[in-house]
N, C-alpha and C positions, 0 to 999 in steps of 0.2 A: 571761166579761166581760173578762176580761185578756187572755185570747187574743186579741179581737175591737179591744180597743185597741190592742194591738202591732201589731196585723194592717193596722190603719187607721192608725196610725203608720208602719208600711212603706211602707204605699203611696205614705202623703206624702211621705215621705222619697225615694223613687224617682221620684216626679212632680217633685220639686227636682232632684236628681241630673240626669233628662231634659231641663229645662228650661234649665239648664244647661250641657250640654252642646249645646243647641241653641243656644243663644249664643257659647258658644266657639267653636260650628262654623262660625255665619254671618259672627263676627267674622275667623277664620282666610281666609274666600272675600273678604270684601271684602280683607283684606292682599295674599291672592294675587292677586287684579285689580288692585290697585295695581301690587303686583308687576311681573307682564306688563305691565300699559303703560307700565314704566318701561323696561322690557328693547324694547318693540318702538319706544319712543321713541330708544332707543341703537341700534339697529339700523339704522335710519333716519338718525340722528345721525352717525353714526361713517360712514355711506354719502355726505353729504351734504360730510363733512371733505374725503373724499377726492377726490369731484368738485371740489369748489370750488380745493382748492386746483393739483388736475386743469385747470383752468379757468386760473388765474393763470400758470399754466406756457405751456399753449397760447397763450395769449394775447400773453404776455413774447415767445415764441419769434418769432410770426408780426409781433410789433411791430418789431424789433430784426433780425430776420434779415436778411444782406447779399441783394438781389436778384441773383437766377437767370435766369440766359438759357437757354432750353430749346429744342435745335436739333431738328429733326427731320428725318430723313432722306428721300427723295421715296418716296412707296408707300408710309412708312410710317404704319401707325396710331397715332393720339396713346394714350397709357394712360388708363385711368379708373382713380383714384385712389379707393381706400380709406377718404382720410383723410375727405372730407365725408360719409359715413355714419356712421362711428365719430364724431364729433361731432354729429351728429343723436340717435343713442343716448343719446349721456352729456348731451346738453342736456334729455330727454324724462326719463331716470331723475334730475336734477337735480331740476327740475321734482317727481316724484313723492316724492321725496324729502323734497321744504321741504312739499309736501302731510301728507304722513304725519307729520312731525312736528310741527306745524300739529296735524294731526285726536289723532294721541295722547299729545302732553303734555294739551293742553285736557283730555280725557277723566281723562290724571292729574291735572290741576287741581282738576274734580270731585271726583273720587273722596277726593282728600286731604283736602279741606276737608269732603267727608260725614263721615271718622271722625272729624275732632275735633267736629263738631255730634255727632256720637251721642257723644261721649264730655261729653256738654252743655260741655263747653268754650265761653262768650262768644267767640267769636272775632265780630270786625268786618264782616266779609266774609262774607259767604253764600257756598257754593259758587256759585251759578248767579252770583250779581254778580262771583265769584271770574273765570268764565269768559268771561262778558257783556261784562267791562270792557276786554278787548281789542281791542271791536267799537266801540266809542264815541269819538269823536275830537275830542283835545286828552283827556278822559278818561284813553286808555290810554298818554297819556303818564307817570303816575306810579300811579293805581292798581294794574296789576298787579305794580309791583315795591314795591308796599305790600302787598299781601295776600301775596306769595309770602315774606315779611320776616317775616310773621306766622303765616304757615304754617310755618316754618321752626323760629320762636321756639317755639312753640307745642308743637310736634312733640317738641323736645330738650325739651320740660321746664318752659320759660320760666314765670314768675311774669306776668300781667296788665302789670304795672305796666314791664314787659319786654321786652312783646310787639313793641315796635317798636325794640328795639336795632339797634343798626346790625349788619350779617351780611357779612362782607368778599366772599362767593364770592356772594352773592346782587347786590352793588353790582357788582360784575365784569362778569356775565350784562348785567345790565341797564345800562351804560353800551355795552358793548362791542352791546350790541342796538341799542340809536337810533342811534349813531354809524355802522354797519353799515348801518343803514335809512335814513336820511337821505342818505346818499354813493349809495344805491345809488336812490333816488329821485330826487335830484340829474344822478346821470347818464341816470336815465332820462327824465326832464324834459329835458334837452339834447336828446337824440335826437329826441325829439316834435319839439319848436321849431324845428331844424335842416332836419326832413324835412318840416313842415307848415309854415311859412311863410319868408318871405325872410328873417329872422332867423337869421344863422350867428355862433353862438358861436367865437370864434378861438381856440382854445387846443391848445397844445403836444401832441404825439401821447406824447411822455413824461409829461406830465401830465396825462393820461387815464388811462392807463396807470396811473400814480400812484397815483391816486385809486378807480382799480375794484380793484388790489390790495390798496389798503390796507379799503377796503369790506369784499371773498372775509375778510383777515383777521381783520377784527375781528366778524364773524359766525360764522366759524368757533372765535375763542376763545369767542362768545357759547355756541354750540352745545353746546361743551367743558364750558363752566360752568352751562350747564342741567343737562347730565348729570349733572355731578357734585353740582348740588345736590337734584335730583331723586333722585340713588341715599343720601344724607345723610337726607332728610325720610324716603326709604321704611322704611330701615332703623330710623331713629329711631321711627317709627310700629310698626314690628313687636317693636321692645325695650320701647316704651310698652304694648303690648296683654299680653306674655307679662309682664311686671313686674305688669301689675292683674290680671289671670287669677292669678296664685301669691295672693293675698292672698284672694282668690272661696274 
């Protein structure tokens, strides 16, 4: 009869053990998904610095540059110039760029705000309104840098009552983003109006200029401080998970 209790005490005791360890295991795959989409968000990120600020160069140059007289000799053939491919390239991998990081923060959005729900944390934010909220307009003008304030708090620790402290690298991100956005729909807006009706906006070729550099800028510190807020939340999430695992 002893036997048979210890025996069924094992088992139990090994069916916790495995059970367990199957949570530790699913909790470690969701970190490492996190993980990767933060790394493929900076891959992409750190691809898009370089373009843009790629971009404000070419652009300075061809603004600003003294005009060229280009003689050509009789018989001879004009060159075909290198330069408007290599700028078809780097406009097409730009492009896929602001795509990718678009499609894999979002997924890190997700992902971040699943563990603190599994972790029953009240947070405010649903993942999916977390994600949703960048689609909704006049909306994603303050919600996402509310839930990302809160994902943040949340992640290091924060108490409830906390959750919406102010986060200085999260107000960064998100000032340096509308500003960025704004400038750069601004000037896209001109272009429309200029080229589709009699509407010619008169402004300075310097202050174009101006104005798209300072755009490339301020999206680019944007980009900077995503990353880095997004590499802050990952980490802090992974020091959160092995912190309640030691206590398991």
């Amino acid at each position: 009869m002893n036997c048979a209790g210890f025996s069924i005490w094992g088992q139990a005791r090994a069916h916790s053990q495995l059970s367990r360890a199957g949570v530790c295991m699913s909790d470690q795959q969701t970190l490492d998904s996190l993980a990767l989409r933060a790394k493929l968000t900076k891959v992409f990120g750190w691809s898009f610095v370089v373009l843009a600020a790629f971009f404000v160069a070419q652009i300075g140059y061809e603004t600003f540059k003294p005009d060229e007289i280009v003689v050509i000799a009789g018989g001879e053939q004009p060159s075909y110039p290198i330069w408007p491919i290599v700028l078809t390239v780097a406009t097409a991998l730009f492009f896929v760029c602001v795509l990718g990081i678009m499609i894999c923060s979002l997924l890190w959005v997700h992902r971040a705000h699943s563990n603190l729900r599994e972790q029953d944390l009240d947070i405010a934010y649903s993942p999916g309104w977390a994600v949703g909220s960048y689609f909704v307009p006049f909306v994603n003008l303050l919600v996402p840098f509310r839930a990302m304030r809160e994902l943040y708090n949340y992640s290091h620790g924060e108490i409830p009552e906390h959750a919406h402290s102010t986060v200085e690298d999260v107000s960064t991100w998100w000032l340096c983003y509308l500003i960025g956005l704004a400038l750069s729909f601004g000037l896209v807006f001109k272009g429309i109006v200029d080229a589709a009706t009699n509407i010619v906006f008169l402004t300075p070729v310097w202050m174009e200029f101006t104005m798209m550099a300072f755009s490339n800028i301020t999206l680019i510190i944007s980009v900077i401080m995503l990353m880095k807020v997004m590499t802050a939340i990952t980490s802090a999430q992974q020091s959160m998970s092995y912190v309640g695992s030691a206590f398991e």
